[in-house]
PyMOL Python script that loads the backbone (N, CA, C, O; Angstrom):
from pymol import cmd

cmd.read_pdbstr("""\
ATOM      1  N   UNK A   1      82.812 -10.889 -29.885  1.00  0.00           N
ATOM      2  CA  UNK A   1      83.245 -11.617 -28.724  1.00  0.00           C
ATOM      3  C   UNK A   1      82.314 -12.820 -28.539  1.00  0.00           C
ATOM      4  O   UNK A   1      81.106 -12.872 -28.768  1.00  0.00           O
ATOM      5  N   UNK A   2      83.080 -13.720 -28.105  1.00  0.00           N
ATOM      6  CA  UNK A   2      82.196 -14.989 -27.912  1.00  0.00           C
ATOM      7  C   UNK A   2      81.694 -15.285 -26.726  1.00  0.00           C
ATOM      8  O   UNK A   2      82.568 -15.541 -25.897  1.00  0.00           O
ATOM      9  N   UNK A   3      80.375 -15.356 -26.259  1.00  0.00           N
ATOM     10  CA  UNK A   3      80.099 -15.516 -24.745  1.00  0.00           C
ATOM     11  C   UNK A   3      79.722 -17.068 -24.718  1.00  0.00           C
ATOM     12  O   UNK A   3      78.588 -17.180 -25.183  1.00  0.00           O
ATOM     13  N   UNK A   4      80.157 -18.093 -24.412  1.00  0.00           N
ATOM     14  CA  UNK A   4      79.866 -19.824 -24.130  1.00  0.00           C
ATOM     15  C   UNK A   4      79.075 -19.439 -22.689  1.00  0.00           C
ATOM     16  O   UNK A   4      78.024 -20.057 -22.862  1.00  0.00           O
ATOM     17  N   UNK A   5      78.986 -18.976 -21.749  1.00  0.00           N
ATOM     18  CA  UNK A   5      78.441 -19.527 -20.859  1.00  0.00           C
ATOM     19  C   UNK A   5      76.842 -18.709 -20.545  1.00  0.00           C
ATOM     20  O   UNK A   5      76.527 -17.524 -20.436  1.00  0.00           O
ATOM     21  N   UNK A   6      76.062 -20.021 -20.469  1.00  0.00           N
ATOM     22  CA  UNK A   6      74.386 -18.937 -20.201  1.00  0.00           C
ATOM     23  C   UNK A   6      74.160 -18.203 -19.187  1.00  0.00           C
ATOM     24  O   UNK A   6      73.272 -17.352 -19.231  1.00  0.00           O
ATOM     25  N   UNK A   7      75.006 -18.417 -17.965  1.00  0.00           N
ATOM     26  CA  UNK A   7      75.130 -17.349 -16.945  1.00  0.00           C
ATOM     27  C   UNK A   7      75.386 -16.585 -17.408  1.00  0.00           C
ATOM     28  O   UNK A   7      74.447 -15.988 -17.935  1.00  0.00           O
ATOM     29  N   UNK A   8      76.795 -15.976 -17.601  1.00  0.00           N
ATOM     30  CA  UNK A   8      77.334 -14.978 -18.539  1.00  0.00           C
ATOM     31  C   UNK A   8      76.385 -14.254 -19.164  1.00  0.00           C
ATOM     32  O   UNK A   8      75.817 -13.246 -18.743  1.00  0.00           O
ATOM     33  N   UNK A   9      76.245 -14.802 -20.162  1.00  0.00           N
ATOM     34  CA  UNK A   9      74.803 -14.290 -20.964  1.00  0.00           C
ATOM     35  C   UNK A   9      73.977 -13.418 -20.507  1.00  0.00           C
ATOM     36  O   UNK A   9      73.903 -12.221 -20.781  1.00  0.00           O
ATOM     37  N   UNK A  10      73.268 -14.127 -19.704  1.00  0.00           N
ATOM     38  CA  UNK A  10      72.202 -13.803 -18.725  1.00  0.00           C
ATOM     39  C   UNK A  10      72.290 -12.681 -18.561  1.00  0.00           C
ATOM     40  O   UNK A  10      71.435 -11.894 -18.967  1.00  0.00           O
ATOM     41  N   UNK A  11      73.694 -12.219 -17.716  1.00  0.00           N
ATOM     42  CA  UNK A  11      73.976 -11.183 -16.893  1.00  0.00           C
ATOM     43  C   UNK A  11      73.933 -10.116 -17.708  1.00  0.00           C
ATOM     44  O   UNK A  11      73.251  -9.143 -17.389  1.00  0.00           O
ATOM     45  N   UNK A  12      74.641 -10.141 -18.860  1.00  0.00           N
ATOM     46  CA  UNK A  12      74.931  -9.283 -20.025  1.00  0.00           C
ATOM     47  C   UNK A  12      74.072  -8.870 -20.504  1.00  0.00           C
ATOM     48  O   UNK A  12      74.095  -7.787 -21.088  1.00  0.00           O
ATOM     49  N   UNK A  13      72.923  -9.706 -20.387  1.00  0.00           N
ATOM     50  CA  UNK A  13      71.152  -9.314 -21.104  1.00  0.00           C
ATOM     51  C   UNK A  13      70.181  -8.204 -19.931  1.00  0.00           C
ATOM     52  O   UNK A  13      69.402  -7.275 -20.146  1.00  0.00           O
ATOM     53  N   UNK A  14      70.714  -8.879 -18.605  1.00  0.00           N
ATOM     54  CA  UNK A  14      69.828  -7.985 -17.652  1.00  0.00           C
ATOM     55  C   UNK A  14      70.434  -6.963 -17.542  1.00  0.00           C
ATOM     56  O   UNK A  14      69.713  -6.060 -17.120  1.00  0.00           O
ATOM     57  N   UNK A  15      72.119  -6.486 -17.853  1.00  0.00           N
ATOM     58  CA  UNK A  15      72.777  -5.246 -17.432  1.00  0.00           C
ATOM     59  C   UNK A  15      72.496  -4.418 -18.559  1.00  0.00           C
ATOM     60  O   UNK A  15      72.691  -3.213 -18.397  1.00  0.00           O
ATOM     61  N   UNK A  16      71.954  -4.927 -20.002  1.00  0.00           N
ATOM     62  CA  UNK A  16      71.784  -3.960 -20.768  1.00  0.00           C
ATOM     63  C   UNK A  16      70.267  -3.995 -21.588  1.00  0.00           C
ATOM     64  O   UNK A  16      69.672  -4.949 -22.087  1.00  0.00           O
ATOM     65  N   UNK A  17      69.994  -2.894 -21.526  1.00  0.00           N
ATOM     66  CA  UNK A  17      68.291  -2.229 -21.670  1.00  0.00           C
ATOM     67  C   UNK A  17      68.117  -2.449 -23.473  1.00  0.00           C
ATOM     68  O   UNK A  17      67.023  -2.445 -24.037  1.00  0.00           O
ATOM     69  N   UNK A  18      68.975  -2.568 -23.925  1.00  0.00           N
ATOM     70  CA  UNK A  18      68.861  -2.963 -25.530  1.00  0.00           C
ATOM     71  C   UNK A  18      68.876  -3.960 -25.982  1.00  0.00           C
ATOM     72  O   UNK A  18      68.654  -4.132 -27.181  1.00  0.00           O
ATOM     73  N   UNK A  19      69.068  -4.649 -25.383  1.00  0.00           N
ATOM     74  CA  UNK A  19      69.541  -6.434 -25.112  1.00  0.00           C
ATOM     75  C   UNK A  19      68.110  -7.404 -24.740  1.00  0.00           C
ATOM     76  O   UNK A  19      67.821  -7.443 -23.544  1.00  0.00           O
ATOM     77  N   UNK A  20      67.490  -7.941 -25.406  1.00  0.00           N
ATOM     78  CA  UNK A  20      66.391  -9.429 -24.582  1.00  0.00           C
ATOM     79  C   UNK A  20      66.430 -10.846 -25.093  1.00  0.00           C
ATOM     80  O   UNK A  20      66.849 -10.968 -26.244  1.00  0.00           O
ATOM     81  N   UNK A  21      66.200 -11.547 -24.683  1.00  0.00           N
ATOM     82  CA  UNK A  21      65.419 -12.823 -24.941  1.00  0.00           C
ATOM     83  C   UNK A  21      64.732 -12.934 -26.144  1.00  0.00           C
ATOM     84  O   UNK A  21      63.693 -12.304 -26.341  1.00  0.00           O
ATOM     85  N   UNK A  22      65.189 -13.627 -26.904  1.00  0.00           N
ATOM     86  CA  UNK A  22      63.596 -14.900 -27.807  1.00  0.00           C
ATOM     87  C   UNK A  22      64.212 -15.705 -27.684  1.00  0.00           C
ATOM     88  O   UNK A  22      65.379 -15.764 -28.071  1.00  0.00           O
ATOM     89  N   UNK A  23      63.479 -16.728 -26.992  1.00  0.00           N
ATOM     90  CA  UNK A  23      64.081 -18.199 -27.072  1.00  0.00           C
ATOM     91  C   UNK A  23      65.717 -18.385 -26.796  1.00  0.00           C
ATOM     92  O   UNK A  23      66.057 -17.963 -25.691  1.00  0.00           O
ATOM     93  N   UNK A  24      66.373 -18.728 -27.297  1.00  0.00           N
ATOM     94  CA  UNK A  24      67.689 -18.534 -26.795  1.00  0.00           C
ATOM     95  C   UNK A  24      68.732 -17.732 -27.628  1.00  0.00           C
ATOM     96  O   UNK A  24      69.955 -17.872 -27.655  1.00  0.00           O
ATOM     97  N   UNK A  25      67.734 -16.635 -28.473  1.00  0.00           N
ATOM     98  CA  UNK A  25      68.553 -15.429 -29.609  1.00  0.00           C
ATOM     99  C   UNK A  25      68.072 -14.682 -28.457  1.00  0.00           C
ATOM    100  O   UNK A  25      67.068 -14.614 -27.748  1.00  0.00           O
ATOM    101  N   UNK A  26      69.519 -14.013 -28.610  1.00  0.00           N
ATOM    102  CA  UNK A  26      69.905 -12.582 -27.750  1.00  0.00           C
ATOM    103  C   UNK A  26      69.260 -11.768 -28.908  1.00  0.00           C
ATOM    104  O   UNK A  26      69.754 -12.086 -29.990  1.00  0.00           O
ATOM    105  N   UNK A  27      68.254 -10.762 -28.999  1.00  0.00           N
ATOM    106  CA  UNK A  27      67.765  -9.634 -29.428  1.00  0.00           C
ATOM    107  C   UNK A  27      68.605  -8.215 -29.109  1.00  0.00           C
ATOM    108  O   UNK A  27      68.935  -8.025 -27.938  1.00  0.00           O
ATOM    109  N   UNK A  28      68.927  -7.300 -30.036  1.00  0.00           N
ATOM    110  CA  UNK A  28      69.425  -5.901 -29.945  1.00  0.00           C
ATOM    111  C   UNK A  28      69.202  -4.715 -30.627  1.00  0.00           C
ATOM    112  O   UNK A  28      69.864  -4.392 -31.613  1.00  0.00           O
ATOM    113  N   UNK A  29      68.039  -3.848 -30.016  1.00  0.00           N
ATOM    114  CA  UNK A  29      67.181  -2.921 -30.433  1.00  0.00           C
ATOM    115  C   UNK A  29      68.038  -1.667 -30.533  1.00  0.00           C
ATOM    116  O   UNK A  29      68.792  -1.304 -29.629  1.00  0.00           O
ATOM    117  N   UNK A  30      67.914  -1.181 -31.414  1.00  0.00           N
ATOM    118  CA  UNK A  30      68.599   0.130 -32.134  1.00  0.00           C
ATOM    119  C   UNK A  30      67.623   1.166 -32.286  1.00  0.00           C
ATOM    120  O   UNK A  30      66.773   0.821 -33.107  1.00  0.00           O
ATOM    121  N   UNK A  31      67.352   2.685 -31.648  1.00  0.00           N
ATOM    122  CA  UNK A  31      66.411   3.260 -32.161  1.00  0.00           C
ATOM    123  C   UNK A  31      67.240   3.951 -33.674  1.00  0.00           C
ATOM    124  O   UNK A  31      68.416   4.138 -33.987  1.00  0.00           O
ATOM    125  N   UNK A  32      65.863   4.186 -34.365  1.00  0.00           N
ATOM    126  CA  UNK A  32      66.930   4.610 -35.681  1.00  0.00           C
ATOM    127  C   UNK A  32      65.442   5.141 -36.239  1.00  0.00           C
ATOM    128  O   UNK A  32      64.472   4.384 -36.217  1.00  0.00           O
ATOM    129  N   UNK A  33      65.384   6.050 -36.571  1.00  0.00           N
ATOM    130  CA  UNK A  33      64.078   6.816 -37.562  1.00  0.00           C
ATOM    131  C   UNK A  33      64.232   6.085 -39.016  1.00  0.00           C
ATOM    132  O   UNK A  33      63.156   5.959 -39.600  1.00  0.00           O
ATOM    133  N   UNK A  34      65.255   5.635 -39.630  1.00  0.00           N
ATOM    134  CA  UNK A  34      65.455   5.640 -41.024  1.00  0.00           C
ATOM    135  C   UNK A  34      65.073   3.461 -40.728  1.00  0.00           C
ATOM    136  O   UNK A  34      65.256   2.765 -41.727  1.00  0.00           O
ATOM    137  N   UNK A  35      64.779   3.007 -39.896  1.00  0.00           N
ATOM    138  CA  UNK A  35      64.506   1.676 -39.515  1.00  0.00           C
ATOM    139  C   UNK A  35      63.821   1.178 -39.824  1.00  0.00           C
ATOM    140  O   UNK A  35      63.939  -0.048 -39.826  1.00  0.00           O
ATOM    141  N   UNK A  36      62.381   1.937 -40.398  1.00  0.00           N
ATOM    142  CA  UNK A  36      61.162   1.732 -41.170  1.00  0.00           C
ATOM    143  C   UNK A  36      61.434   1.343 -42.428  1.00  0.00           C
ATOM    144  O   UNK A  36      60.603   0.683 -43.052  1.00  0.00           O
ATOM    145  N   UNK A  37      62.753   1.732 -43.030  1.00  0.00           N
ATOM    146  CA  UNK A  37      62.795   1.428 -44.556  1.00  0.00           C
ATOM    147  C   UNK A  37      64.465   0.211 -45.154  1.00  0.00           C
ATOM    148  O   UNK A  37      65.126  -0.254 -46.083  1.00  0.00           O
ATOM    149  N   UNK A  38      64.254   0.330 -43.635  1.00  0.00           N
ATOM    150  CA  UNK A  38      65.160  -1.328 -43.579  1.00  0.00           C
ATOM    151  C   UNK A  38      65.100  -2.474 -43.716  1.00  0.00           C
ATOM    152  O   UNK A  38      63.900  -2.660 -43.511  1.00  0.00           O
ATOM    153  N   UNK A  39      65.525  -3.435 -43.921  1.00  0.00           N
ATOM    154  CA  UNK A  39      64.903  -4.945 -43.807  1.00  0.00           C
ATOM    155  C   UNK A  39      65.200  -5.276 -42.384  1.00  0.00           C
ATOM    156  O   UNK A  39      64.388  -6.147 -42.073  1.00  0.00           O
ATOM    157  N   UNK A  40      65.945  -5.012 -41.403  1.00  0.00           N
ATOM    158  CA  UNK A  40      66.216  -5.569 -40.250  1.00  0.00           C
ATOM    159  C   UNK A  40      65.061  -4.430 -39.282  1.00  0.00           C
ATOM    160  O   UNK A  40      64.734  -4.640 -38.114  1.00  0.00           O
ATOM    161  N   UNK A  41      64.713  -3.532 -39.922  1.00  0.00           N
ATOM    162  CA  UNK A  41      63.344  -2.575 -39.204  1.00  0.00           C
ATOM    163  C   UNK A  41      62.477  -3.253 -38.152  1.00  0.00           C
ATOM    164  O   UNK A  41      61.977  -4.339 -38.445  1.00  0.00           O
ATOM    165  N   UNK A  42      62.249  -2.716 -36.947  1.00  0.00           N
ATOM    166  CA  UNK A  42      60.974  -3.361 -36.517  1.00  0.00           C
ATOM    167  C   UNK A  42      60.917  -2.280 -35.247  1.00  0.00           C
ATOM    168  O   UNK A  42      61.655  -1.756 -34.412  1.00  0.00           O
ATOM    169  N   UNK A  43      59.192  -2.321 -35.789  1.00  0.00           N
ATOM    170  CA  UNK A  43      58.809  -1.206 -34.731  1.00  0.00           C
ATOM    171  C   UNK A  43      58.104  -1.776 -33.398  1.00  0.00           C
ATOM    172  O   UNK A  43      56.991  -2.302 -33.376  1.00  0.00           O
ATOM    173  N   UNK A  44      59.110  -1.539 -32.087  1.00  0.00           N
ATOM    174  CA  UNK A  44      58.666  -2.297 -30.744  1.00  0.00           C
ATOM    175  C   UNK A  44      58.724  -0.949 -29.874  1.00  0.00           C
ATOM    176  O   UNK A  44      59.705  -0.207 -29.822  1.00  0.00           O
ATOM    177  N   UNK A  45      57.259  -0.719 -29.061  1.00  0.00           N
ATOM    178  CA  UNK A  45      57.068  -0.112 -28.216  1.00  0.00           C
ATOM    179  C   UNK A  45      56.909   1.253 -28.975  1.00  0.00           C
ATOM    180  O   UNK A  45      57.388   2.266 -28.465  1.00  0.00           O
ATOM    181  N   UNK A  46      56.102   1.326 -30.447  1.00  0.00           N
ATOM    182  CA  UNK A  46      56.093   2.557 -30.681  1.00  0.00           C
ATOM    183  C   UNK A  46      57.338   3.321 -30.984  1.00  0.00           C
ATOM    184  O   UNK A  46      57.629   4.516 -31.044  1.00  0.00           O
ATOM    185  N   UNK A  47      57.964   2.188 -31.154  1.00  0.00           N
ATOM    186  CA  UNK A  47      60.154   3.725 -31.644  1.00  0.00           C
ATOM    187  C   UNK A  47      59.772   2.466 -32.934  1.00  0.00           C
ATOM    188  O   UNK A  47      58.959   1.558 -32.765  1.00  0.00           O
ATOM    189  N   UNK A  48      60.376   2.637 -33.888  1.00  0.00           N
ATOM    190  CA  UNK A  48      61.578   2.009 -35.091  1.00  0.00           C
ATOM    191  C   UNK A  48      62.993   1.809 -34.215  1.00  0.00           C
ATOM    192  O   UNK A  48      63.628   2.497 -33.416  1.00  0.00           O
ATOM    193  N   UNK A  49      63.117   0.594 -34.763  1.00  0.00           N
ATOM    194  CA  UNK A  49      64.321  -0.156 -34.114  1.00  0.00           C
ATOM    195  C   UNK A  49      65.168  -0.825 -35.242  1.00  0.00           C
ATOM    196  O   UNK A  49      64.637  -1.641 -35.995  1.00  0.00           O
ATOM    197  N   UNK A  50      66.349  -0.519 -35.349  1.00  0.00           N
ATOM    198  CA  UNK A  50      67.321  -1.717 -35.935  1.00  0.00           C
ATOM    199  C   UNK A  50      67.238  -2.713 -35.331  1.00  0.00           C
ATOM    200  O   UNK A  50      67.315  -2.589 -34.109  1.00  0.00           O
ATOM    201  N   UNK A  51      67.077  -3.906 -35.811  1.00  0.00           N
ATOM    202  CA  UNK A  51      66.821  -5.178 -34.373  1.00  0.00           C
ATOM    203  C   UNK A  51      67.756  -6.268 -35.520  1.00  0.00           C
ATOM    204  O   UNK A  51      67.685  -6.561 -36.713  1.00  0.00           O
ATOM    205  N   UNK A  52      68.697  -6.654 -34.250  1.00  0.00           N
ATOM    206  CA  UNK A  52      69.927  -7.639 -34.175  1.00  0.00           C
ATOM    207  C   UNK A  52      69.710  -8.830 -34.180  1.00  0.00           C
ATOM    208  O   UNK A  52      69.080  -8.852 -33.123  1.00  0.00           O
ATOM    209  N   UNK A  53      69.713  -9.588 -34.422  1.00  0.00           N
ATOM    210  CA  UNK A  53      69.563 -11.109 -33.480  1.00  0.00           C
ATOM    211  C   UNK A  53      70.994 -12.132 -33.736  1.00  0.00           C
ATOM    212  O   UNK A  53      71.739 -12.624 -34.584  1.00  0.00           O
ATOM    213  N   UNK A  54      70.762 -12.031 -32.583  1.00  0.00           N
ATOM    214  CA  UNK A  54      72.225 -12.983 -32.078  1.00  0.00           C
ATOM    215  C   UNK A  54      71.672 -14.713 -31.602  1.00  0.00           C
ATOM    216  O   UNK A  54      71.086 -15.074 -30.581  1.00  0.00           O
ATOM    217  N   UNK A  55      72.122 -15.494 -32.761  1.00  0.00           N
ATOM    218  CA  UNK A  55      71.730 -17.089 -32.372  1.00  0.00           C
ATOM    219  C   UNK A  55      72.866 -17.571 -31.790  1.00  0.00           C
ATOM    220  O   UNK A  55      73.981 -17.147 -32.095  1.00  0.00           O
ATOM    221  N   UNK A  56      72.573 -18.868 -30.551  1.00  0.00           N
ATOM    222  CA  UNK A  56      73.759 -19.370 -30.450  1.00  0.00           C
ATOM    223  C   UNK A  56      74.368 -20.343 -31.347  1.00  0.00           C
ATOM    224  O   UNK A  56      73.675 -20.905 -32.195  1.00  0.00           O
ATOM    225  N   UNK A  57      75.501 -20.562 -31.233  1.00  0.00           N
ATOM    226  CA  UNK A  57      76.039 -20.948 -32.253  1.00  0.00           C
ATOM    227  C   UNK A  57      76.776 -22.384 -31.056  1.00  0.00           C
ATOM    228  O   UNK A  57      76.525 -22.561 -29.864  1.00  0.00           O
ATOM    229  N   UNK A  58      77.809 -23.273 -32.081  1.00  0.00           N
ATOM    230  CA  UNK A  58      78.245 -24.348 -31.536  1.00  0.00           C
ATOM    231  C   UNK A  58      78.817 -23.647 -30.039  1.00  0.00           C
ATOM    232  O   UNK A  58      78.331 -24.044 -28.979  1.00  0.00           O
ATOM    233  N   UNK A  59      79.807 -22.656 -30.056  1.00  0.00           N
ATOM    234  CA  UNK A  59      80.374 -22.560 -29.485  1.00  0.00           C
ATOM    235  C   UNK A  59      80.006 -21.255 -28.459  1.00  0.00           C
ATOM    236  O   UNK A  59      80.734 -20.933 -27.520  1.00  0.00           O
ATOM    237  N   UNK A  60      78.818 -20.606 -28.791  1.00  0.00           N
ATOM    238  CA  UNK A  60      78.141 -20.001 -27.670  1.00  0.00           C
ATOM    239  C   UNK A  60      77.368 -18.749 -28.811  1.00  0.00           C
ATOM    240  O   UNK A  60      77.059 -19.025 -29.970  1.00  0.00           O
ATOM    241  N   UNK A  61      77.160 -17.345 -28.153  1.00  0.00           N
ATOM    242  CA  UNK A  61      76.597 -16.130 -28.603  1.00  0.00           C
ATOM    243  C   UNK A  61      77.842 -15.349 -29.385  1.00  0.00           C
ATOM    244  O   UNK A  61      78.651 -14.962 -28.542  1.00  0.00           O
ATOM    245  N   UNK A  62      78.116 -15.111 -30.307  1.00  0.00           N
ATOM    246  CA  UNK A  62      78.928 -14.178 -30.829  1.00  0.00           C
ATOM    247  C   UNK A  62      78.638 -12.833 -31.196  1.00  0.00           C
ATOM    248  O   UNK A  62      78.491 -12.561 -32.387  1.00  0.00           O
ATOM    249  N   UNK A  63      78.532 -11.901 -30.255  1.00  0.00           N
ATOM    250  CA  UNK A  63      78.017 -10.401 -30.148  1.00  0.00           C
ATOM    251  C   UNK A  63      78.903  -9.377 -30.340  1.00  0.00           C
ATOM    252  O   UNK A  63      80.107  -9.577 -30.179  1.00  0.00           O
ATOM    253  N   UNK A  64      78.602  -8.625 -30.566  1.00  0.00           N
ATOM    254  CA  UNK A  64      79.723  -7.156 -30.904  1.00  0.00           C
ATOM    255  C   UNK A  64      80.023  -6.571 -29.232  1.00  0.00           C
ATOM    256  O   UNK A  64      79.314  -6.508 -28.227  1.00  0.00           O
ATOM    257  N   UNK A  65      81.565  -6.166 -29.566  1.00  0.00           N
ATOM    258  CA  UNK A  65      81.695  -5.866 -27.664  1.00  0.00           C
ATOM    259  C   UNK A  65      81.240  -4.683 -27.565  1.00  0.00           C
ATOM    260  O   UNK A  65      81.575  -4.184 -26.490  1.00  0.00           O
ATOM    261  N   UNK A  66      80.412  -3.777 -28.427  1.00  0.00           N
ATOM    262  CA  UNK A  66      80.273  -3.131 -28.111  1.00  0.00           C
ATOM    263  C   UNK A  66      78.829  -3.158 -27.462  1.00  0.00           C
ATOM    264  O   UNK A  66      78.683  -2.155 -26.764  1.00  0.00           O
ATOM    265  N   UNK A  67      77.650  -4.026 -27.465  1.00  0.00           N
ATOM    266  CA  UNK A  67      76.766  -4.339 -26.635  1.00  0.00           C
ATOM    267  C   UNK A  67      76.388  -4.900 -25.756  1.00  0.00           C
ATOM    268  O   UNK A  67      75.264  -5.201 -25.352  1.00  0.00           O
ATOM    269  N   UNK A  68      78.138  -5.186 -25.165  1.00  0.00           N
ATOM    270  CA  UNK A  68      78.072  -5.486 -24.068  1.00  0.00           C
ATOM    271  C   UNK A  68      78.763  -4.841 -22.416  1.00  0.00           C
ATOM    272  O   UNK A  68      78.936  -5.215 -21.256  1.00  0.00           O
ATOM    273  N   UNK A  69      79.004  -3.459 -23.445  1.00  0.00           N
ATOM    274  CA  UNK A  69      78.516  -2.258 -22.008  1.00  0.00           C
ATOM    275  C   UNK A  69      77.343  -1.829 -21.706  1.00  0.00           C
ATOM    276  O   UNK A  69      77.192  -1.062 -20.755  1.00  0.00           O
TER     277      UNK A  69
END
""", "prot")
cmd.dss("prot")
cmd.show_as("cartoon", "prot")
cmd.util.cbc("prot")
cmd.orient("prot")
């Protein structure tokens, strides 16, 4: 799904706990034990994480709808 607007965004980032900020890539942390031996791996806060990154693009954030319940 395509989100164009940074409000939007915003909202979508503070309503969900897997979801943050770098700069203007939406980040999306996955706990996953097997994450350590991934290339997308990264260990934040002590868990292994699948970690996402969502850049914007011309036409806004293009995210999976499913991270945005």
């Amino acid at each position: 799904m395509i989100i164009s607007d940074l409000n939007k965004m915003e909202e979508i980032v503070n309503k969900n706990s897997n979801l943050s900020w770098d700069g203007w890539n939406v980040i999306h942390l996955s706990k996953s034990n097997s994450a350590m031996y991934k290339q997308n791996g990264a260990f934040v806060n002590n868990t292994w994480n699948i970690k996402t990154v969502y850049e914007p693009g011309k036409n806004g954030w293009n995210i999976k709808s499913s991270h945005l319940e």
